[in-house]
Backbone atoms as SQL, in Angstrom:
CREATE TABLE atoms (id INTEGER PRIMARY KEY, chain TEXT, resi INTEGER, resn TEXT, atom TEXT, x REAL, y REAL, z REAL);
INSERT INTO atoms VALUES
  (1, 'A', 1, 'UNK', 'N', 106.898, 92.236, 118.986),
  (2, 'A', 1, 'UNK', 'CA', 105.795, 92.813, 118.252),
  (3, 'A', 1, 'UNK', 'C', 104.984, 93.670, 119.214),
  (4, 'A', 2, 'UNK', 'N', 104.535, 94.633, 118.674),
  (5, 'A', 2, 'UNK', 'CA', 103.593, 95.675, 119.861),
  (6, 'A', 2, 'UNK', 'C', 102.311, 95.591, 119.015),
  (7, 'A', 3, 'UNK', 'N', 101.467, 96.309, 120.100),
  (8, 'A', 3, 'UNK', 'CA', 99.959, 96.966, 119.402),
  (9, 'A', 3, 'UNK', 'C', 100.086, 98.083, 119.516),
  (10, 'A', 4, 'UNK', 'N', 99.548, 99.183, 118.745),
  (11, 'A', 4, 'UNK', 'CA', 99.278, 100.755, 118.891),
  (12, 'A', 4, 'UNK', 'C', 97.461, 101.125, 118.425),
  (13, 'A', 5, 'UNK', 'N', 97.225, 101.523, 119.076),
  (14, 'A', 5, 'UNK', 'CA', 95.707, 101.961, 118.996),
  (15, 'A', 5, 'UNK', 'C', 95.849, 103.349, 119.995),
  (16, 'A', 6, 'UNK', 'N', 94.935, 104.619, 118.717),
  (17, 'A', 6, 'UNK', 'CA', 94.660, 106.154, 118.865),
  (18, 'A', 6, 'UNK', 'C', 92.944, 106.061, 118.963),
  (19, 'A', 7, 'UNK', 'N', 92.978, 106.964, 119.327),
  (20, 'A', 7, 'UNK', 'CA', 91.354, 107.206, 119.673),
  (21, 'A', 7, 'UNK', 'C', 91.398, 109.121, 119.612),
  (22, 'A', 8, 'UNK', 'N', 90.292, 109.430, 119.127),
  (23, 'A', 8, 'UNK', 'CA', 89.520, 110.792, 119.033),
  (24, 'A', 8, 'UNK', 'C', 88.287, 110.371, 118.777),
  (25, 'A', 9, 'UNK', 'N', 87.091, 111.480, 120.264),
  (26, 'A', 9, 'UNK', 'CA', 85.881, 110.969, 120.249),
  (27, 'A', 9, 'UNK', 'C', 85.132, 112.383, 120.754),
  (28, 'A', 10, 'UNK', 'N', 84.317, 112.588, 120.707),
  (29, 'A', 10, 'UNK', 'CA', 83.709, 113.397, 121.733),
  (30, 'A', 10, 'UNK', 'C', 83.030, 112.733, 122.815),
  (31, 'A', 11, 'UNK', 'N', 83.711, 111.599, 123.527),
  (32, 'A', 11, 'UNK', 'CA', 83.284, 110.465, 124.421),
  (33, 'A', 11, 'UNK', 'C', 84.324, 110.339, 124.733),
  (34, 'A', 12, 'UNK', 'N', 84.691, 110.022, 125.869),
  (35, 'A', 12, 'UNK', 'CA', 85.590, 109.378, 126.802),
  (36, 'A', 12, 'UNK', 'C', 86.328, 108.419, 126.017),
  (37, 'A', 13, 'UNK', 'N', 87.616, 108.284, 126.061),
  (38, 'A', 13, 'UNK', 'CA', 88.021, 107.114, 125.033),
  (39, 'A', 13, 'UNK', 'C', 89.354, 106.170, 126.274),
  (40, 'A', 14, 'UNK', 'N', 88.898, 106.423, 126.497),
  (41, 'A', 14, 'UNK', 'CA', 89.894, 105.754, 127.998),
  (42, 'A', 14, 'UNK', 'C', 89.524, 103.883, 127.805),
  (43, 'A', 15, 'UNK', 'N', 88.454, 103.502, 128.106),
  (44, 'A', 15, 'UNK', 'CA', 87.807, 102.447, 127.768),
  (45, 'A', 15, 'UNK', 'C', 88.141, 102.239, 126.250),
  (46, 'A', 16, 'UNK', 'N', 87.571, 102.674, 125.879),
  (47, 'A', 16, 'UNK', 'CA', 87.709, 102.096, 124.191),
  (48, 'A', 16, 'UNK', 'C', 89.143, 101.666, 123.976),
  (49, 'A', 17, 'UNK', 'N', 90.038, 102.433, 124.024),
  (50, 'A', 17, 'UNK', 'CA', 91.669, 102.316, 123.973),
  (51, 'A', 17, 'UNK', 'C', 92.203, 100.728, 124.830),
  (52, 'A', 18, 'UNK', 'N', 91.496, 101.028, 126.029),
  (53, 'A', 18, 'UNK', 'CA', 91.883, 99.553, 127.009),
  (54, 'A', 18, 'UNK', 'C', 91.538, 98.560, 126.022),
  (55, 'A', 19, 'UNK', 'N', 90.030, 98.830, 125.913),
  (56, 'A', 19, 'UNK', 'CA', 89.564, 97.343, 125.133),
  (57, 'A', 19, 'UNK', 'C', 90.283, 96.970, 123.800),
  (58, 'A', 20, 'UNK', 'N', 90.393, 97.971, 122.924),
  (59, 'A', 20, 'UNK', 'CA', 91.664, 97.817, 121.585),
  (60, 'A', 20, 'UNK', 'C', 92.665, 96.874, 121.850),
  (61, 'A', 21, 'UNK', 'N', 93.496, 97.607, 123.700),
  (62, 'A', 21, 'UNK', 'CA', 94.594, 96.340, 123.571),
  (63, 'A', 21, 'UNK', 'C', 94.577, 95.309, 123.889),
  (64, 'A', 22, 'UNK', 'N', 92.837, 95.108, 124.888),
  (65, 'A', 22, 'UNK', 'CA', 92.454, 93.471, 125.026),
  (66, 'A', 22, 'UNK', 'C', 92.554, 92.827, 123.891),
  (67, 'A', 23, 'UNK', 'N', 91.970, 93.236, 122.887),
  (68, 'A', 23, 'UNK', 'CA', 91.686, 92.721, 121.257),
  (69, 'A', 23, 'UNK', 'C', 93.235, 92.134, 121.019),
  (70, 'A', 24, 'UNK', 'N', 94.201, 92.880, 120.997),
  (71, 'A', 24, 'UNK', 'CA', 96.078, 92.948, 120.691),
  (72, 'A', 24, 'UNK', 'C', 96.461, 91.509, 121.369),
  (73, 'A', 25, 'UNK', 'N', 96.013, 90.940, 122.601),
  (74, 'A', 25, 'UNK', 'CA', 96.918, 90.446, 123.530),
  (75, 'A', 25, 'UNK', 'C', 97.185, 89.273, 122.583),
  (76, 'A', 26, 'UNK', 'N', 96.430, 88.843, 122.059),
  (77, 'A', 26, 'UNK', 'CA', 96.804, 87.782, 121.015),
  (78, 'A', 26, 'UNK', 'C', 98.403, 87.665, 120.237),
  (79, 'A', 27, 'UNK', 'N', 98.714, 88.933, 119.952),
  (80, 'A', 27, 'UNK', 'CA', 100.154, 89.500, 119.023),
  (81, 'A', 27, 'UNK', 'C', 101.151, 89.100, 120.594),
  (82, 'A', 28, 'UNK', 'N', 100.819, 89.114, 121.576),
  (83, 'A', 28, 'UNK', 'CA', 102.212, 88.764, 122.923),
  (84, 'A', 28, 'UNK', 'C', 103.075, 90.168, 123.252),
  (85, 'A', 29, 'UNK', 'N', 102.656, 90.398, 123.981),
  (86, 'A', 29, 'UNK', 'CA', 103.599, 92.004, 124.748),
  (87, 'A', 29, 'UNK', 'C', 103.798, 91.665, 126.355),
  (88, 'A', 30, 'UNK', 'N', 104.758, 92.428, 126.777),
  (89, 'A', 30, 'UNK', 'CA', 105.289, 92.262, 128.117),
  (90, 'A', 30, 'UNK', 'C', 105.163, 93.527, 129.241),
  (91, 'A', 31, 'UNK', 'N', 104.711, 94.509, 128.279),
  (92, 'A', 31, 'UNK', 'CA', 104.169, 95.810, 128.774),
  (93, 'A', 31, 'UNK', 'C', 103.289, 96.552, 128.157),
  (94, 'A', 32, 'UNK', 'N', 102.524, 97.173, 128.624),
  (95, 'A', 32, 'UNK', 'CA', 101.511, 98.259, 128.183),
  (96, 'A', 32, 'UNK', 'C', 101.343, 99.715, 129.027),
  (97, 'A', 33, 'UNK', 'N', 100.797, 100.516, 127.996),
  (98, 'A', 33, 'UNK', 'CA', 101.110, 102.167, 128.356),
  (99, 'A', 33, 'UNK', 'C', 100.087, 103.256, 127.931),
  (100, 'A', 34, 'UNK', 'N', 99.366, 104.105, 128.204),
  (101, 'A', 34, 'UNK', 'CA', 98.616, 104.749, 127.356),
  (102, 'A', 34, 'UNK', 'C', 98.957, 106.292, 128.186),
  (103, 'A', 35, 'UNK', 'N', 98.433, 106.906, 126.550),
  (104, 'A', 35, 'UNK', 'CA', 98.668, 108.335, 127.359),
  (105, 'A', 35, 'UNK', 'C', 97.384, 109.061, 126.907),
  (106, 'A', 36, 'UNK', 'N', 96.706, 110.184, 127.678),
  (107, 'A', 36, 'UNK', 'CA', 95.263, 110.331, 127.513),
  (108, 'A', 36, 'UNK', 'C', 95.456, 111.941, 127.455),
  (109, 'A', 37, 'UNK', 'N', 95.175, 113.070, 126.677),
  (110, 'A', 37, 'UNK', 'CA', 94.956, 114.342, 126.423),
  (111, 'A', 37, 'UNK', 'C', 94.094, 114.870, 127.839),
  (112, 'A', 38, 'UNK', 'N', 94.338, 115.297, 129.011),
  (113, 'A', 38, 'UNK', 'CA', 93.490, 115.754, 129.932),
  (114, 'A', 38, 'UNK', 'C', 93.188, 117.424, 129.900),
  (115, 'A', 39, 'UNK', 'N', 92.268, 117.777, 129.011),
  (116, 'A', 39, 'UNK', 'CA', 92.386, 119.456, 129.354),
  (117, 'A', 39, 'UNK', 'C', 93.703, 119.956, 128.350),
  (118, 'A', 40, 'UNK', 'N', 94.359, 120.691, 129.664),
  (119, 'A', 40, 'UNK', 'CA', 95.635, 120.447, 129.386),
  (120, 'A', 40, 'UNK', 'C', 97.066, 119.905, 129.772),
  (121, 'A', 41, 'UNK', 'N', 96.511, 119.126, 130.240),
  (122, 'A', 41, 'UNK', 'CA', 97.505, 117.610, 130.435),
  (123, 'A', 41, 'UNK', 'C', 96.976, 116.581, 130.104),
  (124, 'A', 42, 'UNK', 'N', 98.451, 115.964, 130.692),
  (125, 'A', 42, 'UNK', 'CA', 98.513, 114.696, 129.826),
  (126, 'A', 42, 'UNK', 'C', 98.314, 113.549, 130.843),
  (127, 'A', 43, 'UNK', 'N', 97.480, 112.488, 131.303),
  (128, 'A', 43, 'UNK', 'CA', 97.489, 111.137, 131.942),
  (129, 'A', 43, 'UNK', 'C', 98.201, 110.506, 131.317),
  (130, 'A', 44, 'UNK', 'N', 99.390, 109.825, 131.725),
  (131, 'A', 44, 'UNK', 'CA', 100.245, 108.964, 131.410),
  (132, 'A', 44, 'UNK', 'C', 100.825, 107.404, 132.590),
  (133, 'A', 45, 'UNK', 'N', 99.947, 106.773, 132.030),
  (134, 'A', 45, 'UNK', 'CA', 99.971, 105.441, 133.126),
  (135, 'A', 45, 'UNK', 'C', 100.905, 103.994, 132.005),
  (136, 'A', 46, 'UNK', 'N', 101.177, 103.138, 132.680),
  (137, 'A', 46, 'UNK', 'CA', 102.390, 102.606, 132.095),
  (138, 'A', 46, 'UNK', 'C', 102.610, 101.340, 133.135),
  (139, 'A', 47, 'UNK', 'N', 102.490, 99.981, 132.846),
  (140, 'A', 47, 'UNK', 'CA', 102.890, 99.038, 133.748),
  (141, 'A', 47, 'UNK', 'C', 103.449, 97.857, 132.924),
  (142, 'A', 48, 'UNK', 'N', 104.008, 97.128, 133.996),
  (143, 'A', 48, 'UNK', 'CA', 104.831, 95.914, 133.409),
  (144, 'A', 48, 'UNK', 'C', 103.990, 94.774, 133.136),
  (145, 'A', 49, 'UNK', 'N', 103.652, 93.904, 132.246),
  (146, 'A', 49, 'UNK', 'CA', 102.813, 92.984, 132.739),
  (147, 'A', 49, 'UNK', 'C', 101.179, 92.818, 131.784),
  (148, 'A', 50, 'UNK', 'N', 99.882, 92.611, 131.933),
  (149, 'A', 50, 'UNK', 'CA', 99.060, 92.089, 131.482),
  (150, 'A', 50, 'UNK', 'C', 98.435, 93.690, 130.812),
  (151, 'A', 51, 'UNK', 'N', 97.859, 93.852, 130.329),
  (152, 'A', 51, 'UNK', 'CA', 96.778, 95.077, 130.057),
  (153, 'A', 51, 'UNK', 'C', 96.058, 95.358, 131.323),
  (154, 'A', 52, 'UNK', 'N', 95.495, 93.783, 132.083),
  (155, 'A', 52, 'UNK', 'CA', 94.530, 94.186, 132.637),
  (156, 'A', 52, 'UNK', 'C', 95.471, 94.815, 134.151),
  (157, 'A', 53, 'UNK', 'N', 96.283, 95.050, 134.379),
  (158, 'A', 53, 'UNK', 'CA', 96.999, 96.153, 135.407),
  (159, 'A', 53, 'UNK', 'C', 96.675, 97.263, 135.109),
  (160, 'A', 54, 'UNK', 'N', 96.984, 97.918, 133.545),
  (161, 'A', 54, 'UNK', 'CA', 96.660, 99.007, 132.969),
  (162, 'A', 54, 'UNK', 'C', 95.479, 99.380, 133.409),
  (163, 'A', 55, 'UNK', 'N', 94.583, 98.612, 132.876),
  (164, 'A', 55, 'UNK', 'CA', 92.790, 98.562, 133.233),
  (165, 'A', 55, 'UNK', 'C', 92.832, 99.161, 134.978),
  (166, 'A', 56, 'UNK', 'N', 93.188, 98.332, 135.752),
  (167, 'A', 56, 'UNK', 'CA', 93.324, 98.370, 137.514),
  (168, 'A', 56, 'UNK', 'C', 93.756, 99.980, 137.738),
  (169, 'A', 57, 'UNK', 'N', 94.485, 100.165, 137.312),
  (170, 'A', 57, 'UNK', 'CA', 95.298, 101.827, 137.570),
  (171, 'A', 57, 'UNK', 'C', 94.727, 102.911, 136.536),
  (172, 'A', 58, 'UNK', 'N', 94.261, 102.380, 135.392),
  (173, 'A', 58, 'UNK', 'CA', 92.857, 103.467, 135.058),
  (174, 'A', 58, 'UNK', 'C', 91.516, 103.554, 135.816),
  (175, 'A', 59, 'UNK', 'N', 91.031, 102.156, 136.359),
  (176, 'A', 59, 'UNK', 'CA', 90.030, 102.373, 137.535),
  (177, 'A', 59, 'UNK', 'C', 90.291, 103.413, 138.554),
  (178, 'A', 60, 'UNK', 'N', 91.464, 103.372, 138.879),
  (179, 'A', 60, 'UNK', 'CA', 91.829, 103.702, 140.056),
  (180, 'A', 60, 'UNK', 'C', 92.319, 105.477, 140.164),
  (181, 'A', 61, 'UNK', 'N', 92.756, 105.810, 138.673),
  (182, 'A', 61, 'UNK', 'CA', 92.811, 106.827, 138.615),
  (183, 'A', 61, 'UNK', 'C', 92.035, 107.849, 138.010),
  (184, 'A', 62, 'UNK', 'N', 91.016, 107.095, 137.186),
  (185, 'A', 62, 'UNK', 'CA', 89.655, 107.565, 136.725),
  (186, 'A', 62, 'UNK', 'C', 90.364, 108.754, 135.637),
  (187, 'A', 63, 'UNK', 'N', 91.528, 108.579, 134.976),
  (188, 'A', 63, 'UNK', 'CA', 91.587, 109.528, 133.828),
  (189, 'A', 63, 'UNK', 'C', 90.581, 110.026, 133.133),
  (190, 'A', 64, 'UNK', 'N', 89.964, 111.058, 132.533),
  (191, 'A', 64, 'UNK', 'CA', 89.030, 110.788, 131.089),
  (192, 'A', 64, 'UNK', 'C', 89.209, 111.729, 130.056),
  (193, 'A', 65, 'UNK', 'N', 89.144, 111.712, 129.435),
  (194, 'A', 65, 'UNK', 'CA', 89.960, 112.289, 127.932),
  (195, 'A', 65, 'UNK', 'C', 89.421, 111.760, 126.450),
  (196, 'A', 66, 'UNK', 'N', 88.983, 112.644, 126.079),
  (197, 'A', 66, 'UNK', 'CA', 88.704, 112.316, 124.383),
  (198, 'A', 66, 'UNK', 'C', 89.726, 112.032, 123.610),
  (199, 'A', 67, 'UNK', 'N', 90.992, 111.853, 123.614),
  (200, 'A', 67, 'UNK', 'CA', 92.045, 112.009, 122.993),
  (201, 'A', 67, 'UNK', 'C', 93.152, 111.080, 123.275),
  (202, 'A', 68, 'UNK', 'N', 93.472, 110.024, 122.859),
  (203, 'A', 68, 'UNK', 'CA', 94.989, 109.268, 123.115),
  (204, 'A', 68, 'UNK', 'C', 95.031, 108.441, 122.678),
  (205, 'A', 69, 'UNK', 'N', 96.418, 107.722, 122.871),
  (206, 'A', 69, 'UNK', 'CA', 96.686, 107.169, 122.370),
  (207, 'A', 69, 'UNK', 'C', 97.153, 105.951, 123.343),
  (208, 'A', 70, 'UNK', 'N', 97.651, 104.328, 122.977),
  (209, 'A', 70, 'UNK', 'CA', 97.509, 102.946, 124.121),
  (210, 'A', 70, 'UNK', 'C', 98.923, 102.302, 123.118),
  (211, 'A', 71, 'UNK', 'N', 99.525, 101.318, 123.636),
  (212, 'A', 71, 'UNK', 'CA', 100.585, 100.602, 122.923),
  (213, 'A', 71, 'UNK', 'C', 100.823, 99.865, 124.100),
  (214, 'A', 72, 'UNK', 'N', 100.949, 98.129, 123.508),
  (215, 'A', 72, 'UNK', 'CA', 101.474, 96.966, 124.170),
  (216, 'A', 72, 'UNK', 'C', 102.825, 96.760, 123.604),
  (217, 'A', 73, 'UNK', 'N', 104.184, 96.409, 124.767),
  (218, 'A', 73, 'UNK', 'CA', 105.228, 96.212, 123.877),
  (219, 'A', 73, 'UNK', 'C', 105.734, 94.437, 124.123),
  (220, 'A', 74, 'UNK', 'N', 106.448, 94.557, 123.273),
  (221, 'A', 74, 'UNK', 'CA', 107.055, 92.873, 123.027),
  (222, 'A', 74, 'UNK', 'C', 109.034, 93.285, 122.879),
  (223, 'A', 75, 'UNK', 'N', 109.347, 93.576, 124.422),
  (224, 'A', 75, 'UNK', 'CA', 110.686, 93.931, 124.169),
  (225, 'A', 75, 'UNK', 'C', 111.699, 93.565, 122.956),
  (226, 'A', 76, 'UNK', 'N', 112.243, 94.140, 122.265),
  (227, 'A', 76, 'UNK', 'CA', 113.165, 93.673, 121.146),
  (228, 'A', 76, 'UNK', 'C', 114.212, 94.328, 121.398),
  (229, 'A', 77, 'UNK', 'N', 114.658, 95.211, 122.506),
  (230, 'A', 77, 'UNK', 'CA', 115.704, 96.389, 122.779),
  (231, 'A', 77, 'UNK', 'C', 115.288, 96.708, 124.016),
  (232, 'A', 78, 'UNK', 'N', 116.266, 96.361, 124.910),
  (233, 'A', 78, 'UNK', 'CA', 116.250, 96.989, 125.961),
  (234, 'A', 78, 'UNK', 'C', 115.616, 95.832, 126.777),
  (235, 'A', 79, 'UNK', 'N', 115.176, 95.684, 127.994),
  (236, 'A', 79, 'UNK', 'CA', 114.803, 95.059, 129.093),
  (237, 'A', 79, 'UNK', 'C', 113.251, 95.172, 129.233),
  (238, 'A', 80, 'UNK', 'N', 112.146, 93.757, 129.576),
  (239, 'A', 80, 'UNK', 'CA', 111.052, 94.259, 129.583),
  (240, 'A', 80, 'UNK', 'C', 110.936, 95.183, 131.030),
  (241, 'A', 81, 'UNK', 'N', 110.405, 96.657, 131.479),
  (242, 'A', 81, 'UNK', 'CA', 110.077, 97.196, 132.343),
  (243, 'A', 81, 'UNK', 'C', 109.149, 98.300, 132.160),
  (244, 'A', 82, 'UNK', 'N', 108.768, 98.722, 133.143),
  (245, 'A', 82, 'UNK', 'CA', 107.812, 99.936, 133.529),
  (246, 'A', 82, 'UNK', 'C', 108.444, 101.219, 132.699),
  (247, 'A', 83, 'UNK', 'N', 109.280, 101.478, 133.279),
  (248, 'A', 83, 'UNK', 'CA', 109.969, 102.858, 132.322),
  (249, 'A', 83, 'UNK', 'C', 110.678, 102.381, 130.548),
  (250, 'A', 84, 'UNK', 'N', 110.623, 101.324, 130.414),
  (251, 'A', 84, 'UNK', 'CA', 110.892, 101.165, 129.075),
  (252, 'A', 84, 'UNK', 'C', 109.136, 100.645, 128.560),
  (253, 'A', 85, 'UNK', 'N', 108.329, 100.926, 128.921),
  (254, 'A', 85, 'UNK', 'CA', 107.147, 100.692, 128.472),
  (255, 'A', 85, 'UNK', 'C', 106.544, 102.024, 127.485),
  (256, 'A', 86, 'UNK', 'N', 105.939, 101.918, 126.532),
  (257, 'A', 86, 'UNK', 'CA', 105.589, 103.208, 125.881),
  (258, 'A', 86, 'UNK', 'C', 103.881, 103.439, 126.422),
  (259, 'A', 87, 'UNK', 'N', 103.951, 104.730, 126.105),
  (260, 'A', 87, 'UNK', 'CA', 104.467, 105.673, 125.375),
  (261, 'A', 87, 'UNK', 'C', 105.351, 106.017, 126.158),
  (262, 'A', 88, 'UNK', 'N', 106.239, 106.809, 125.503),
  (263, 'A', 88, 'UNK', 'CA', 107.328, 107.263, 125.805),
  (264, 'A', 88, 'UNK', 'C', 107.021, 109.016, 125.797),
  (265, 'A', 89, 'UNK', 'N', 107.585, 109.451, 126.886),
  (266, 'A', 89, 'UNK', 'CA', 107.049, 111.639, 126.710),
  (267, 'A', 89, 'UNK', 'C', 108.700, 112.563, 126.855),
  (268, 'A', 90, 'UNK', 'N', 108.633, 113.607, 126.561),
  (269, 'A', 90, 'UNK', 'CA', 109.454, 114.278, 126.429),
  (270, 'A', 90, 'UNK', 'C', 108.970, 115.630, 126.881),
  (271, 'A', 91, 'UNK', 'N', 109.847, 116.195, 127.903),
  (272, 'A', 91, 'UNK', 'CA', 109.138, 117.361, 128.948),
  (273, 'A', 91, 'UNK', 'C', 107.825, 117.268, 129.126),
  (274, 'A', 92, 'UNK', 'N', 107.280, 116.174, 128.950),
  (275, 'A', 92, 'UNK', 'CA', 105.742, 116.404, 129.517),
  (276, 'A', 92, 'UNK', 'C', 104.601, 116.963, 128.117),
  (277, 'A', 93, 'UNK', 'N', 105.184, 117.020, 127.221),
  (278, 'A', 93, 'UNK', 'CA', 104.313, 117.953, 125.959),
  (279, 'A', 93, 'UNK', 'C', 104.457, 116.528, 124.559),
  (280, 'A', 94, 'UNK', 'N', 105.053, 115.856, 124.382),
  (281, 'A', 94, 'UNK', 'CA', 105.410, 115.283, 123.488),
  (282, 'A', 94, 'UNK', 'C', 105.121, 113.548, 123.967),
  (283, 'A', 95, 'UNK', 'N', 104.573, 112.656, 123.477),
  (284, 'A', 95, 'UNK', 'CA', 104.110, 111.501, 123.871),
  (285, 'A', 95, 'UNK', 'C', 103.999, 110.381, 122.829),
  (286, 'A', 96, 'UNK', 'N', 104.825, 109.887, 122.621),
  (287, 'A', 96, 'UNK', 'CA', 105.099, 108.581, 121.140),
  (288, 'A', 96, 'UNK', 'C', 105.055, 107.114, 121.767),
  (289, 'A', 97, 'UNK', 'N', 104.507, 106.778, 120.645),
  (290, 'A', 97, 'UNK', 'CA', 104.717, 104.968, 120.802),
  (291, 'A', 97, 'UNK', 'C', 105.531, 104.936, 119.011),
  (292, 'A', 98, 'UNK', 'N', 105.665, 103.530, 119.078),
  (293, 'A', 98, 'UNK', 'CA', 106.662, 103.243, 117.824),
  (294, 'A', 98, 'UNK', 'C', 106.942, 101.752, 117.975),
  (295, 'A', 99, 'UNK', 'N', 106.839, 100.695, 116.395),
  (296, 'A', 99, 'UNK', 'CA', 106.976, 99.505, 116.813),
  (297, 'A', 99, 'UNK', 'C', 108.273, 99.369, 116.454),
  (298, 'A', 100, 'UNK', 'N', 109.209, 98.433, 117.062),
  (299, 'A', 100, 'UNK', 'CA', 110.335, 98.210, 116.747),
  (300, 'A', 100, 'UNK', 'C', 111.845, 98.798, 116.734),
  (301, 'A', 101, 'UNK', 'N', 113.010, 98.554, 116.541),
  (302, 'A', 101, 'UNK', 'CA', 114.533, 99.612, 116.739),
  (303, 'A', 101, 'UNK', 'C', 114.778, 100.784, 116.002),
  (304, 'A', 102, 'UNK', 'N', 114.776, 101.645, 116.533),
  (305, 'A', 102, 'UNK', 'CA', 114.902, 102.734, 115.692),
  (306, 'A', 102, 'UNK', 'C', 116.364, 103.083, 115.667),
  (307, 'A', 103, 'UNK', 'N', 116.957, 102.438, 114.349),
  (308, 'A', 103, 'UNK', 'CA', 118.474, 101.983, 114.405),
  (309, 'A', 103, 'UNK', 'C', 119.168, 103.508, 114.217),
  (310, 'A', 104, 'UNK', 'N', 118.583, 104.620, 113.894),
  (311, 'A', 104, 'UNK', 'CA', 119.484, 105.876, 113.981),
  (312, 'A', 104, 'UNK', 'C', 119.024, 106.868, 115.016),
  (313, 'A', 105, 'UNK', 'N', 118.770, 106.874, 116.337),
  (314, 'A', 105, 'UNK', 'CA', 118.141, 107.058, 117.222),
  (315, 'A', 105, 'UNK', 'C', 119.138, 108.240, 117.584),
  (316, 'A', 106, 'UNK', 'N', 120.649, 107.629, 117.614),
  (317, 'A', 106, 'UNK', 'CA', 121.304, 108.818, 118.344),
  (318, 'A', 106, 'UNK', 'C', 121.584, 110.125, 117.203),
  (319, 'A', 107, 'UNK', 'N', 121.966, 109.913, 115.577),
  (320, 'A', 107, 'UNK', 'CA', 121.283, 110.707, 114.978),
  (321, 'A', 107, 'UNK', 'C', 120.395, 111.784, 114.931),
  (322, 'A', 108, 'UNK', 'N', 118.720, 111.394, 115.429),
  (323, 'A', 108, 'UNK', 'CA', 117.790, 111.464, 115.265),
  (324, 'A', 108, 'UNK', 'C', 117.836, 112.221, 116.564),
  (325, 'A', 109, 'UNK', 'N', 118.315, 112.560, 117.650),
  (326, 'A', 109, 'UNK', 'CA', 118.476, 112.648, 118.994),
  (327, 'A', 109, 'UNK', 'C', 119.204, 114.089, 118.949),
  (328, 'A', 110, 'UNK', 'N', 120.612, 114.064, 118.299),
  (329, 'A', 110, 'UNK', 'CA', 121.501, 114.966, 117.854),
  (330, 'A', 110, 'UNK', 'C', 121.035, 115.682, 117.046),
  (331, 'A', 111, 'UNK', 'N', 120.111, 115.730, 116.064),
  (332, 'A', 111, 'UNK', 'CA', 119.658, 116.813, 114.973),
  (333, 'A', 111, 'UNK', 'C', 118.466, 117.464, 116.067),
  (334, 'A', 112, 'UNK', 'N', 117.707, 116.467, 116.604),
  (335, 'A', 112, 'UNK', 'CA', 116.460, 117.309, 117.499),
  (336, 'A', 112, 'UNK', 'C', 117.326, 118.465, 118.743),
  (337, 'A', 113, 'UNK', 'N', 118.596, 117.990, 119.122),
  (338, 'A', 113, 'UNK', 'CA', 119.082, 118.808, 120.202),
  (339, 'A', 113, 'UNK', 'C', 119.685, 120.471, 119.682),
  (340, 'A', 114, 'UNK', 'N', 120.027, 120.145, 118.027),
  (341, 'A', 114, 'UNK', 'CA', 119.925, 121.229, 117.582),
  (342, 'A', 114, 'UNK', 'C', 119.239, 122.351, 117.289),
  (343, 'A', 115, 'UNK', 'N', 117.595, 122.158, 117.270),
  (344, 'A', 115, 'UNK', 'CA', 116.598, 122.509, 117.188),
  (345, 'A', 115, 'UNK', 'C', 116.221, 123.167, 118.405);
């Protein structure tokens, strides 16, 4: 089972998003991830383990951003780790979370490569 929590503010939403997935830890996840709108980039931090790591490496990197999005995961596919933690990005422009198997993936993979 995961959590997903978005935020849009004209305030910093970096905090708010953390605290959302404090609220989550209850549901049980093995990783957490958030990705934050900077300007024009993107902060994308991601660890194995409690939220409050997440929290430690947003201190530390002082992101701030009106804009993003946070997700705790509860492996069901794949191995719990750092790079299988969401969000998940694509060239750097594209940034998803999603709960659960997305059973036509390679499908879904093959029609986008056509594009």
């Amino acid at each position: 089972m995961c959590g997903i929590i978005a935020a849009a503010s004209n305030r910093n939403v970096g905090k708010l998003l953390v605290q959302g997935l404090h609220k989550m830890e209850y549901r049980g996840y093995d990783s957490a991830g958030i990705a934050l709108h900077q300007d024009s980039e993107i902060a994308h931090l991601r660890t194995l383990g409690k939220v409050q790591l997440l929290e430690e490496k947003m201190i530390a990197e002082k992101p701030k951003s009106k804009l993003g999005i946070a997700h705790t995961r509860w492996a069901t596919h794949g191995e719990p780790s750092e790079i299988n933690a969401h969000p998940h990005k694509s060239q750097d422009s594209v940034y998803i979370v999603h709960n659960g198997i997305i059973e036509n993936y390679v499908e879904l993979r093959e029609d986008l490569k056509k594009d």
